[in-house]
C-alpha positions in Angstrom: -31.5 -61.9 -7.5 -29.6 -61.4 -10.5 -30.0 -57.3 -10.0 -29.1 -57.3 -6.8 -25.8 -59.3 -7.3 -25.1 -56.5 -10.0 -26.3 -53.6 -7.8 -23.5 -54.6 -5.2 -20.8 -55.5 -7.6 -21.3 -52.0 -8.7 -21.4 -50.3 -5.0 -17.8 -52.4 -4.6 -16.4 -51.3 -7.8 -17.7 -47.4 -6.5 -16.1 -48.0 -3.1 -13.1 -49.3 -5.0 -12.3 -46.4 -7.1 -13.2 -43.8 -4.1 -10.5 -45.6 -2.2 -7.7 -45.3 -4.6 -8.8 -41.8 -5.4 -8.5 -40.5 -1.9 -10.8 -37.7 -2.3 -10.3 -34.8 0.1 -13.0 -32.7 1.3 -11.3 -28.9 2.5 -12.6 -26.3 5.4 -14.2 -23.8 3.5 -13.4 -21.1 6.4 -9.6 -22.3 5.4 -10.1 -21.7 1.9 -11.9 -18.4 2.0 -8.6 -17.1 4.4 -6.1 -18.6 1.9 -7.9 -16.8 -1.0 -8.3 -13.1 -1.7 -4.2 -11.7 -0.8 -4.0 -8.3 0.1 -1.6 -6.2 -1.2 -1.5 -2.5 0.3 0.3 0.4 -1.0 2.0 3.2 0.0 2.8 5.9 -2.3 4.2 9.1 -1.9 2.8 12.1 -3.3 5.0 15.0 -1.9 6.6 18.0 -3.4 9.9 16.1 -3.3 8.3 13.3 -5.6 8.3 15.9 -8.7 12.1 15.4 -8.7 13.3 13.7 -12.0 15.1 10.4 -11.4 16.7 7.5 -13.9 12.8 6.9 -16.0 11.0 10.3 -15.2 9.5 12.1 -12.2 9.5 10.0 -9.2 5.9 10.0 -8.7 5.4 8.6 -12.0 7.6 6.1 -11.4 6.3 5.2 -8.5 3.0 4.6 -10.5 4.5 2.5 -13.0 6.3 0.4 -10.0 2.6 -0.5 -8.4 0.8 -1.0 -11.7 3.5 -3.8 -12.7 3.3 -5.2 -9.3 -0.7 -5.5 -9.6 -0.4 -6.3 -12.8 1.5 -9.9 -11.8 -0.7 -10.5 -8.6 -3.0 -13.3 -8.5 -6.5 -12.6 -10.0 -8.2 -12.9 -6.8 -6.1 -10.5 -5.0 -7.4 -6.9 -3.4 -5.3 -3.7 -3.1 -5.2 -0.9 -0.3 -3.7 2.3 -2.4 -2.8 4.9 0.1 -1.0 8.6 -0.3 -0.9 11.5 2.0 -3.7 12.5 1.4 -5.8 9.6 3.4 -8.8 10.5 2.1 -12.4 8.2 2.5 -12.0 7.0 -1.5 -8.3 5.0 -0.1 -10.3 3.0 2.1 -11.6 0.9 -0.2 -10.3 -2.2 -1.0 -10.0 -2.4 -4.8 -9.7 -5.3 -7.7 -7.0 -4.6 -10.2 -9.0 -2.8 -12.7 -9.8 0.3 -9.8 -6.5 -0.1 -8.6 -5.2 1.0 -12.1 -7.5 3.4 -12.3 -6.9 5.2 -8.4 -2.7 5.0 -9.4 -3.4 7.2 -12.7 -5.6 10.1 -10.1 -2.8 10.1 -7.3 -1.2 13.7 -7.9 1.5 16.0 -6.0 -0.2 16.9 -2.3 1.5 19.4 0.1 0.6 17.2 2.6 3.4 15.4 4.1 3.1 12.0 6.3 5.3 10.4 8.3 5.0 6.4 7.6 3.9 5.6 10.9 1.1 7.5 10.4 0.3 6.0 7.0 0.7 2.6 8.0 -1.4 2.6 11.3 -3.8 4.6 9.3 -3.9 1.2 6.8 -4.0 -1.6 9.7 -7.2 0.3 10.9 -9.3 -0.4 7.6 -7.7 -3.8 8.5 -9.3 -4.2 11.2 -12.5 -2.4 10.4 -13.5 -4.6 7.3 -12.3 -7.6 10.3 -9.4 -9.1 8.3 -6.8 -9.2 10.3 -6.9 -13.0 10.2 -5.4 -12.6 6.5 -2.0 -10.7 8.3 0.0 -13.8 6.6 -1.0 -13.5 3.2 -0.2 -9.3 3.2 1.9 -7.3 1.8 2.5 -3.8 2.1 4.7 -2.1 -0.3 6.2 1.6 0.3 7.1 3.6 -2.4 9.1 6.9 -1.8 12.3 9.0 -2.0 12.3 8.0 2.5 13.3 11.3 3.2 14.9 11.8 6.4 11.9 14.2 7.7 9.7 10.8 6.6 11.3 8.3 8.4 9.0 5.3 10.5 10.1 3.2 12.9 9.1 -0.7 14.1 5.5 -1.1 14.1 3.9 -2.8 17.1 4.2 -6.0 17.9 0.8 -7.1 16.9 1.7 -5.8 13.8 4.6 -7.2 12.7 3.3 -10.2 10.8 3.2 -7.9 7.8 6.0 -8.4 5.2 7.1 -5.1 4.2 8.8 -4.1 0.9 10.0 -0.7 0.7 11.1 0.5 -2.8 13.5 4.0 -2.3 13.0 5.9 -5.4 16.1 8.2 -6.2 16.6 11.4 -8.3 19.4 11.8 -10.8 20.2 15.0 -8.8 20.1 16.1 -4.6 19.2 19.5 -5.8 16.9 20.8 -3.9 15.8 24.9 -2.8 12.7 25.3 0.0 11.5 27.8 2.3 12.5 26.3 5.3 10.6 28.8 8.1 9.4 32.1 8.0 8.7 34.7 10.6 7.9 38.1 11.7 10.7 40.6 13.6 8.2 41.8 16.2 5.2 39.7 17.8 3.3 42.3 17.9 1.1 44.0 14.5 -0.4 46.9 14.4 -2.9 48.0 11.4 -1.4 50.4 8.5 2.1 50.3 10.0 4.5 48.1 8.1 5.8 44.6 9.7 9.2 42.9 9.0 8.8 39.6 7.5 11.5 37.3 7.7 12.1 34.2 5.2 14.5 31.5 6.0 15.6 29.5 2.2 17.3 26.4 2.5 19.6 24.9 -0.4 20.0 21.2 0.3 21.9 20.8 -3.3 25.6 20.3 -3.5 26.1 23.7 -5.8 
């Protein structure tokens, strides 16, 4: 008799200190969504990216700018690192470590992108890996010099849960040659006679 007495003074001292404690049991499916952020980025690899700005070349700095940025994100978080080039390796979606490590490979491309294209390109691995459900904890950050010839306009609507964070990165200096078109005189070549080609050069600087 004696054990039992003690056996239920110990269940109500239990039941005592579970009530004040108020323990909470979570949704797993809740936690797994509020876990894991995604942070995708955009950075652009153009010609015009070799220009020099304030700390160096603007790719470069656009480098540095992600790696801080990944460098402060949570431990848990994943990273989408896109260019112009949108090749099969920028699919993947990478812990910090790779991240790092795809940054220091992105080099100048003379492939050029409009952001549109970049960014729908970047919701479709979204969808693919079936993540969409994390839209509220993702960021996508756009690093570039947002040349007038690489403008984007509003996303669709089913996008636009997406906080964006564009970063413009500026040269020191707006001086800029290129070969804007080139053509031939005639439309019509004929072999061993000599054809007239015509080269169009743009300066964009103020000099």
């Amino acid at each position: 008799r004696h054990i039992l007495i003690l056996i239920s003074r110990l269940l109500a001292f239990i039941f005592l200190v579970l009530a004040f404690a108020q323990p909470f049991f979570s949704n797993i499916d809740e936690d797994v969504k509020a876990k894991n952020p995604i942070i995708a980025f955009y950075i652009d690899n153009s010609y015009s990216m070799e220009a020099r700005g304030v700390e160096g070349e603007l790719l470069s700095e656009a480098r540095e700018n992600a790696r801080q940025i990944i460098e402060k994100a949570p431990m848990d978080a994943r990273f989408l690192i896109g260019s112009n080039e949108m090749s099969g390796s920028e699919e993947r979606l990478l812990n910090k470590i790779e991240s790092y490590e795809k940054l220091d490979n992105i080099k100048h491309t003379p492939i050029i992108r409009s952001l549109d294209e970049i960014l729908h390109w970047q919701f479709q691995r979204f969808r693919k890996e079936d993540i969409s459900g994390e839209a509220s904890s993702s960021q996508f950050i756009l690093l570039s010099d947002f040349q007038k010839a690489n403008g984007f306009s509003i996303l669709e609507q089913e996008e636009s849960g997406i906080s964006f964070y564009p970063i413009k990165l500026s040269p020191e200096s707006n001086s800029n040659i290129y070969i804007d078109s080139i053509w031939f005189s005639s439309p019509i070549h004929k072999l061993n006679f000599k054809n007239e080609l015509n080269i169009r050069i743009v300066n964009s600087s103020e000099i």
